[in-house]
N, C-alpha and C positions, 0 to 999 in steps of 0.2 A: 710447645705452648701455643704458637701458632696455629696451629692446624685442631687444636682443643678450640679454641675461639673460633674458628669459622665456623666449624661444625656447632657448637652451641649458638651462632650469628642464625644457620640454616636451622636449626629446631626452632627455634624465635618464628622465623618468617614462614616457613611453612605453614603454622596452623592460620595465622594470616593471611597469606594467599589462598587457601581453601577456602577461609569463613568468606573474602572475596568476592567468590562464585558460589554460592550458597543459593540453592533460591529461598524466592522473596512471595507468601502466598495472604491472601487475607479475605473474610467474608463480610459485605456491607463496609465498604468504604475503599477512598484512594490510594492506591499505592504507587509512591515515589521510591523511582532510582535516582538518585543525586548526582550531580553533572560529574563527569570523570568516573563515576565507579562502574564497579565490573559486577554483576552477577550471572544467575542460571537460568530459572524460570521464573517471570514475574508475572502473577495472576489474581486477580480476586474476583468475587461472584458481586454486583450490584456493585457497582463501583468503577472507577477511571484506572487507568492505568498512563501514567505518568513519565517517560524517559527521559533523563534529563540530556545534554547538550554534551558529548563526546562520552556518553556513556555507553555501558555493552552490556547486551543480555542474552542468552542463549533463547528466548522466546518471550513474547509479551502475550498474554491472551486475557478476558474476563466475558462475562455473561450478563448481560443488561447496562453497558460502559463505555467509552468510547476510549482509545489509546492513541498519545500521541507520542510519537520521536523528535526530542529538540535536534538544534542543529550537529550535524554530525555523526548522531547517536548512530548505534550499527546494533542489530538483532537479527539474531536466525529467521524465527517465522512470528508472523503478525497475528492474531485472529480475535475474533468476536462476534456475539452474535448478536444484540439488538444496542449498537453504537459504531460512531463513527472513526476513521484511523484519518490519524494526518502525519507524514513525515515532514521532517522539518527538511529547510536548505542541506542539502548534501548528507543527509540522512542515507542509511543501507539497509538493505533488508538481505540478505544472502538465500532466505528461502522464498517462502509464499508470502500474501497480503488478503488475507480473508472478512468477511464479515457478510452477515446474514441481511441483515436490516440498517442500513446506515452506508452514507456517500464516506468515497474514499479521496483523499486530497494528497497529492505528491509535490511537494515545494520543491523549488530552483535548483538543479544540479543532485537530488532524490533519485536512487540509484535501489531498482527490484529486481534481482536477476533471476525471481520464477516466476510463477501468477500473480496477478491481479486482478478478483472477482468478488464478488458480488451477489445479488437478488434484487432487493430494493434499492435504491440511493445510488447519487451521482458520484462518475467517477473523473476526475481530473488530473492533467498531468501539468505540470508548469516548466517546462526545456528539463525534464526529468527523462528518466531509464527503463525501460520496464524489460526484461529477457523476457518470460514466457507467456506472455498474450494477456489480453485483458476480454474479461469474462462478464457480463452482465443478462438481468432478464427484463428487467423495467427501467433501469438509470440512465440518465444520459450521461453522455461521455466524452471529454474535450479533449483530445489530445493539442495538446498546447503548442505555439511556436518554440521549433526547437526542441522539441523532443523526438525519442525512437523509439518505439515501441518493435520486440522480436515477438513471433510466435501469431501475428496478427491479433483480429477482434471475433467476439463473438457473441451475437443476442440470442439471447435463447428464445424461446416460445414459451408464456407462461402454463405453468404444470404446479399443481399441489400447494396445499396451506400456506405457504413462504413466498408462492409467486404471487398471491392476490395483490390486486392494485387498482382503487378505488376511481382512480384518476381515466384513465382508461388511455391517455394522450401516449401517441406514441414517443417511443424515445430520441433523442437528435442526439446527433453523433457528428462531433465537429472535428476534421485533423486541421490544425493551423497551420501558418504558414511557414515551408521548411521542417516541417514534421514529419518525420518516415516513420512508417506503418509497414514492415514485411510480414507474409505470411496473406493469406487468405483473410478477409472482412466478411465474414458472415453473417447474416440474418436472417433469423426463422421466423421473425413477426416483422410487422410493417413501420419502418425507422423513417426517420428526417434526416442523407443523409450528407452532408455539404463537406467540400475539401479545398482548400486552400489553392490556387493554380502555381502556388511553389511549392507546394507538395507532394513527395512520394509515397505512393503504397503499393498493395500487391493484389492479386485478382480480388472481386467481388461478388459474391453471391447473395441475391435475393433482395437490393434494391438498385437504385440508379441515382449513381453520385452526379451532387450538384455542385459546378464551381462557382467560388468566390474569388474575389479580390480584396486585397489590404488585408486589416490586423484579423478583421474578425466579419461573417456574415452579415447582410443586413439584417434588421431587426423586424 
């Protein structure tokens, strides 16, 4: 009798744990993962994309939206193409952090252990993680006090429909203080580009870092 009841306990929760991880997809409008839940892929076209606060998702993406990670929250990979991603406090991403058109923002103790890139819009770290390098062609880029960035930096040179940028101002590129930076800091077009003097990073190519003192450059 016993072992009748568990086994009827496990057919119960089964279909439950699956529907779980389920993804979640929608066209024109927000979609929310709700704080603590679990699902697959969560996407919609014209529209935000929502994580709530100790939530999991096997991917966040949408097309014309911007996607945010509450506190916590943990997702495979990131992307979008004309909005902006913010992870929250202690947010994960285990894979990439993409977007086309739109600044990317990593809150306090925000842990990426692949890329983090870009085209247009600013990208910011706050005593955040990043493993595989940060990628940009027009954003400026703070890596914050207190953060590490692996895999180094890299501006591109603008190339094709996605890199126009009206502005024409170059990018500044700030590591703050106590910020390490390994890997290579590259630049193919002409950067602003200042480093904190309790700062580490790793060689440089193609501008000539300027120090500062205190929390943050002059203005």
């Amino acid at each position: 009798m016993r072992l009748h009841r568990l086994a009827l306990a496990l057919a119960l929760i089964a279909p439950l744990a699956a529907h779980a991880d389920d993804d979640i997809s929608k066209v024109n409008g927000t979609v929310h993962l709700d704080a603590g839940q679990h699902a697959g892929k969560v996407s919609t076209v014209n529209g935000a994309v929502r994580i709530g606060d100790n939530a999991v998702a096997e991917k966040a993406s949408t097309v014309n939206g911007s996607v945010e990670l509450g506190e916590h929250a943990q997702v495979g990979d990131v992307d979008t193409t004309n909005g902006s991603v913010t992870l929250g406090p202690n947010g994960r991403v285990s894979g990439d952090v993409d977007t086309t058109n739109g600044g990317i923002r990593l809150g306090k103790g925000a842990d990426v252990r692949g890329r983090v890139g870009n085209v247009n819009g600013s990208i910011s770290l706050d005593a955040a993680h990043v493993g595989g390098g940060l990628r940009t062609t027009n954003g400026d880029v703070t890596v914050g006090a207190n953060s590490r960035v692996e895999g180094g930096i890299l501006v591109d040179k603008p190339g094709g429909w996605f890199s126009w940028n009206s502005n024409h101002r170059p990018p500044h590129v700030v590591i703050g203080p106590h910020a390490v930076v390994q890997g290579t800091l590259e630049f193919r077009r002409e950067v602003v580009l200042e480093v904190s003097d309790t700062a580490q990073i790793g060689p440089v190519k193609g501008a000539t870092p300027v120090k500062f003192s205190g929390d943050a450059p002059a203005e």
